[in-house]
N, C-alpha and C positions, 0 to 999 in steps of 0.2 A: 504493500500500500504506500509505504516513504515511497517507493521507488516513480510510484504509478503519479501520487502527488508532484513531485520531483520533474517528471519530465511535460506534467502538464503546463508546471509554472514555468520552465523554461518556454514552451508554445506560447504562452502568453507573453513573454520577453520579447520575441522575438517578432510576433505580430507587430504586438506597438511598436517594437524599432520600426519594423519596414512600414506601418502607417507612417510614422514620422519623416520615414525619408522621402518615401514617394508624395507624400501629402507637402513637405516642404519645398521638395521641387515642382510642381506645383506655382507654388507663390512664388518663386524664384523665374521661374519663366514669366508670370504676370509682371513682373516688375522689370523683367527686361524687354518686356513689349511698352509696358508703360512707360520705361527709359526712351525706348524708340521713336515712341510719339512725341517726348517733349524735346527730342535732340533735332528731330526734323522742325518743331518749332524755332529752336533757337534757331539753328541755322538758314531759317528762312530770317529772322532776324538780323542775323549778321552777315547774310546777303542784302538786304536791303540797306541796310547804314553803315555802309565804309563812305571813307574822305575820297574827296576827288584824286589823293595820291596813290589810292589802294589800298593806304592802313586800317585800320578797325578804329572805328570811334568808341574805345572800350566801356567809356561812362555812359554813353547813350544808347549801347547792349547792351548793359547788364541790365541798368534801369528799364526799359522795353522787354529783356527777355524776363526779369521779374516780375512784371506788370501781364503778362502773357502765362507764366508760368505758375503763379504765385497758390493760387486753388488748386494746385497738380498734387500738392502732400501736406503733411501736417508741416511741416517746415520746408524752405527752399534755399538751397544756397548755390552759389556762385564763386569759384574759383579761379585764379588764373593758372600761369604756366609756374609760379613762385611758390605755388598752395598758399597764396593772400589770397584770403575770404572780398569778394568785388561785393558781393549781395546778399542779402538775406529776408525770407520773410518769411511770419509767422503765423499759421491760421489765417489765413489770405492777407496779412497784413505784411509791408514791406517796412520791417526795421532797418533803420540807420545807422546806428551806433549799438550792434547786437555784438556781445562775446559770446557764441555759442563753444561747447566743449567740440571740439574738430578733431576725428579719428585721420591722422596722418597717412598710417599705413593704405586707407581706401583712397586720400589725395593722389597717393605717390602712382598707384596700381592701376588709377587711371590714366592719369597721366604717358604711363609705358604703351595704352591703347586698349586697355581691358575694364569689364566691367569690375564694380568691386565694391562689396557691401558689408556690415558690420550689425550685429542681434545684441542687442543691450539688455542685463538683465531684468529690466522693465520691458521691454516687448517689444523696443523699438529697433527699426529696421533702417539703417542708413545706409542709402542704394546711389554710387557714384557710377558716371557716365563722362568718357572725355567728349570735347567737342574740338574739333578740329575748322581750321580758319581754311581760307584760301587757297592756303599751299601746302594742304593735309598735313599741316601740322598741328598736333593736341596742343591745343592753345588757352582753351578751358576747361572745367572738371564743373560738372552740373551733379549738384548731389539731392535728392529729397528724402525726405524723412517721412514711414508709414507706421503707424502703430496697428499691429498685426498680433494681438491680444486675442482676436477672435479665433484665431489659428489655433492658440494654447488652450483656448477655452475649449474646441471644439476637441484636441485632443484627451485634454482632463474628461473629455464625458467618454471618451472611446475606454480611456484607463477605468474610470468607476466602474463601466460594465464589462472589463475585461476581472478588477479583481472582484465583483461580486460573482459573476460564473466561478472564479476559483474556488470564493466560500463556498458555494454551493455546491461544489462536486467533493469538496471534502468533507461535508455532511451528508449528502446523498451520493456516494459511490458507488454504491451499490445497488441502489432502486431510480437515479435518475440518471445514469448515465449518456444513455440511447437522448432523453428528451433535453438536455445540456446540448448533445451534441448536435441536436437536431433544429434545434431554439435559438443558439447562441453563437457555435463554430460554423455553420453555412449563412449567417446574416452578416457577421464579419469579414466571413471570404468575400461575400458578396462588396461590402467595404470596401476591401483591401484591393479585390478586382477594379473597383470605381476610381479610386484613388489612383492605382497604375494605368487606366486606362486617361484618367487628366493628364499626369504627367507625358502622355505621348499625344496631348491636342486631340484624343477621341472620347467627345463628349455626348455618352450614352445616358440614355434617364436611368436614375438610380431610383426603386420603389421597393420598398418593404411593407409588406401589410401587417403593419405593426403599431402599436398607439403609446409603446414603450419610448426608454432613451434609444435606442435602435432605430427605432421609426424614426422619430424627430433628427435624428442625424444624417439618416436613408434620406430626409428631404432636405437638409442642411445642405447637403452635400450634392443632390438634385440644382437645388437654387443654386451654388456655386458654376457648376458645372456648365448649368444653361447661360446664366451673367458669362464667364468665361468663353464661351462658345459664340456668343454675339458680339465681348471684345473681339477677339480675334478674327471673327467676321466681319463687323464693319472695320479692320485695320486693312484688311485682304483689299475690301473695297476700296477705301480710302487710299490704296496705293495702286489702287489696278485703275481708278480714275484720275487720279494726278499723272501716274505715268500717258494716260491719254490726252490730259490737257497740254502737255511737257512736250507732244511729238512735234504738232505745230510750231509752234514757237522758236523750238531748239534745230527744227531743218530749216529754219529763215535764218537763225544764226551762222547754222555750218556752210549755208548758201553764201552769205556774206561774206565768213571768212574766207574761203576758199576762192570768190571773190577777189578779197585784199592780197590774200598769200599771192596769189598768180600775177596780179597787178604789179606788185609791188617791186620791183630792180634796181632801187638806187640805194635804199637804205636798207642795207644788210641786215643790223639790227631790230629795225621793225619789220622785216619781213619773220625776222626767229621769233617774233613776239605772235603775227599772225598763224604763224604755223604752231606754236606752240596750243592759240587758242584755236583751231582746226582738228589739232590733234583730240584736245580736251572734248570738244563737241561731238567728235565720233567717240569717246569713250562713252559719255553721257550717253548719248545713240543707243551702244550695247547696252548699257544698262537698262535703259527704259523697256529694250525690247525682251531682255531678258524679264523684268518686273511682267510685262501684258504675256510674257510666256508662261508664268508663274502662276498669272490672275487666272490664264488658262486653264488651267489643271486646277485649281481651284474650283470652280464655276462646271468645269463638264465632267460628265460619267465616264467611267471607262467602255460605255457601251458609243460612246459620243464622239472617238479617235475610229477613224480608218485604220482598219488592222490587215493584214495581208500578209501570204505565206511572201517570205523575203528567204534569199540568200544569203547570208552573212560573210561568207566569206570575201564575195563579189561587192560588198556595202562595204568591209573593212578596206579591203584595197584603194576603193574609190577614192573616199576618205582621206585615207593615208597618202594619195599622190596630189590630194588639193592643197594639203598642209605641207608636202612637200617645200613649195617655196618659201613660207614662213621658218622654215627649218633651215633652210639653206641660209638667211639674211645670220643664223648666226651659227654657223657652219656643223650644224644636227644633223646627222645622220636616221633616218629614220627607217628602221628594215621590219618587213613583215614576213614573216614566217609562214609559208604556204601550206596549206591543207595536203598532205601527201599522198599518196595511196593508185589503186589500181584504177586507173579510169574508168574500166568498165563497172564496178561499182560505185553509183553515182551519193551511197552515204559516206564514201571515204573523201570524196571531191566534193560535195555539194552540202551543205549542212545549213539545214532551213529552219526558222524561226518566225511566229507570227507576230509580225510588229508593226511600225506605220513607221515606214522607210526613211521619210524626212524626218520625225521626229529621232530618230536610232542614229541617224547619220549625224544628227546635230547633237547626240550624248555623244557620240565617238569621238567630232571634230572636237568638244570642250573638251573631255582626256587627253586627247594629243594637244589643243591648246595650253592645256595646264603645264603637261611635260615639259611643252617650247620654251614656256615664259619660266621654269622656277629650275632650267636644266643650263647650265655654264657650255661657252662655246666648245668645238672640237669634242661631243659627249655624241652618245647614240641611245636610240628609243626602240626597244624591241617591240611590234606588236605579233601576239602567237596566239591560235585559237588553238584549244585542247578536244582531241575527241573524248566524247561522253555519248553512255547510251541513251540519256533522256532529257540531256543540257548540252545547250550551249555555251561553252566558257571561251573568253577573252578577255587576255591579258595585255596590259601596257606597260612594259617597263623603263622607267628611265632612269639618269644619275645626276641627279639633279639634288637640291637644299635637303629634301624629306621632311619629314615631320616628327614631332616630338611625339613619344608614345601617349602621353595623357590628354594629348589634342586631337586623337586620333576619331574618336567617338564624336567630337565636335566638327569636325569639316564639313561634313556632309547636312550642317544646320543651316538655312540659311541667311545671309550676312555675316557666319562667320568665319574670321581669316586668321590663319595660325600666325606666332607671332611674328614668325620670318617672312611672311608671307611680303613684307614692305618692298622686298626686293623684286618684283613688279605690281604694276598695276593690276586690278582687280577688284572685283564688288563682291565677293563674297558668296555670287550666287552660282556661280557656277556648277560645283559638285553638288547642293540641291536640286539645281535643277536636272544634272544626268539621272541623279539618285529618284525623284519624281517620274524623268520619263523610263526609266528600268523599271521599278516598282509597278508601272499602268500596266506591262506587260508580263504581269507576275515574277518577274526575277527580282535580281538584288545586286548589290554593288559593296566590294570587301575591299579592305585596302590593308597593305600592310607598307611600313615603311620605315625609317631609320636615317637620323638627323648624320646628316653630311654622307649618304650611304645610297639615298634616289629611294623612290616608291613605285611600288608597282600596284597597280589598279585591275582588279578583278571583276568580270560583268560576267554575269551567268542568266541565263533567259531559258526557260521550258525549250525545247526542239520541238517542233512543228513534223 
């Protein structure tokens, strides 16, 4: 009976850890979507009020973006590149002369390009966000303050009815076992299912026909779920409609430059300045189109994509000879590894997949675009399809920067960029968006990789 007691109340440990973890990542993603939203605020702020020189008009951003931001948390503050406090306000109000207590360690860790947040033993949440100026560089550190009490509250009720099940199986172990388990440990999985299903943005209705603390959590956690599910939906929207208003505008600019750049033959230096903004505007460009490709998959079914028995090997090829010249401007070698085998059996040569060809061809071209941009000159990029009896597998090898092992799980999120990643350009969205269009066609995408060592990229798709 110790024994049976004994391994019950470890179950119980160990639930509540994994509520707690899953349930905190959770809020952890809400606060770095909430981050998202008031960073594109600022930055449309300090897009609009720089000097006619270029500089930042620092006192008339902070004041503006405090004024904009100020209701975003229980507290708002404002830092620069020095971690000097520029602003602060409190309860929608903008203090002047505030000393707030200032966790350093989140100033510094924004600053490097990362999020970075701090749990006070009172409950509060201090969630920092760099912001970057002009010339991408983290220029300021936007931090807000959440008190997330309800988080603690909601787990204190998970722990009461975890250790009152315990009481009671140590009093009835022997006549209520069956109805413990039947009452208490499937209402909880069902929980614990709910909870891991938020932390991966799939927000299923959680009901228990229950009138207990069970129930009132089963709906606690309902309402979160649903609130959550409509952030995140109108965020999808709000970005899948700005990147539409953004198209117009931004090909009148890249018209112009392109324009100026070709005009331009006497002053050297202002023609580096129009190409320079020529270049930036095609960047912008891919991003927007990557964002309305994103809004895409968002918005349709997977019954809603053209799918079609494709060749893959014949896609990989293609591919690979159109990236060719990009590869060559920094002298990449890019070699693909042919399908082998006896012609007259057309599974050894031919290995078919149902996909929708442009969107496959455009995960492909991102992987080898990844490789080009994060691989040093005079390197080479293997790509090799593997036979399999019910998959197809291709890989992409290069030797390039790689990735740090604990950033691994994060690449594929997206806007986010490992930290070396500085050494090209990039939005972040790239490997989510390969990872989305893999995923429509039921596969998946593995990475393994190893900092100064190159990564290789794994896609595997059902065979057709």
């Amino acid at each position: 009976m110790f024994f049976s007691v004994l391994s019950f109340g470890i179950i119980i440990f160990a639930i509540n850890k994994a509520i707690d973890y899953y349930s905190f990542i959770t809020i952890e993603k809400q606060m770095m979507e909430k981050a998202d939203l008031s960073e594109l605020s600022f930055r449309e702020v300090l897009a609009q009020h720089r000097s006619s020189s270029g500089e930042p008009q620092t006192k008339e951003i902070v004041r503006l973006a405090l004024e904009k931001l100020k209701a975003s948390g229980k507290e708002v503050r404002i830092y620069d590149s020095s971690k000097q406090l520029l602003g602060l306000a409190v309860d929608g109000i903008i203090i002047n002369d505030g000393k707030p207590h200032i966790f350093e360690k989140n100033i510094e860790k924004a600053l490097s390009g990362s999020y970075a947040y701090t749990v006070t033993d009172d409950h509060l949440l201090y969630f920092a966000t760099p912001i970057q100026n002009q010339f991408y560089e983290n220029a300021y550190v936007y931090e807000f303050v959440e008190d997330i009490s309800y988080f603690y509250a909601i787990m204190d009720q998970i722990r009461y009815v975890l250790f009152a099940g315990a009481g009671g199986f140590i009093v009835l172990i022997t006549l209520a076992s069956l109805w413990i388990a039947r009452n208490t440990t499937k209402p909880i999985k069902v929980l614990l299912g709910a909870a891991q299903s938020f932390s991966r943005q799939e927000f299923k209705r959680v009901h228990l026909n229950r009138k207990d603390e069970l129930g009132m959590l089963a709906d606690g956690l309902d309402s979160m779920g649903q609130q959550l599910h409509n952030y995140i939906q109108y965020q999808k929207q709000f970005v899948s409609n700005v990147s539409h208003e953004l198209k117009t505008p931004l090909a009148a600019i890249r018209g112009f430059s392109q324009y100026l750049y070709e005009g331009e033959n006497e002053d050297e230096e202002l023609q580096k300045i129009y190409g320079h903004l020529l270049q930036e505007s095609d960047r912008l460009t891919r991003l927007i189109n990557e964002l309305l490709l994103l809004s895409r998959f968002d918005k349709a079914g997977s019954n809603e994509l053209e799918v079609e028995k494709t060749e893959i090997n014949a896609l990989i090829q293609q591919v690979a000879r159109n990236m060719e010249a990009k590869a060559k401007d920094k002298e990449i070698r890019i070699t693909v590894k042919h399908v082998e085998g006896d012609r007259v059996d057309e599974r050894l040569t031919k290995v078919y997949a149902s996909v929708n060809p442009m969107l496959m061809s455009h995960a492909i071209a991102n992987l080898l675009d990844n490789a080009i941009k994060y691989s040093g000159s005079h390197s080479q990029i293997d790509v090799e399809m593997e036979h399999m009896s019910s998959e197809v597998v291709v890989k992409i090898s290069d030797q390039g920067i790689g990735i740090a092992g604990d950033e691994l799980e994060r690449v594929q999120e997206r806007f986010y960029q490992a930290k070396n990643a500085n050494t090209a350009n990039g939005s972040g969205l790239g490997l989510s968006i390969c990872k989305e269009i893999v995923e429509r066609f039921n596969g998946y995408i593995d990475i393994e990789s190893e900092l100064g060592q190159g990564t290789t990229v794994t896609v595997v798709l059902p065979r057709a």
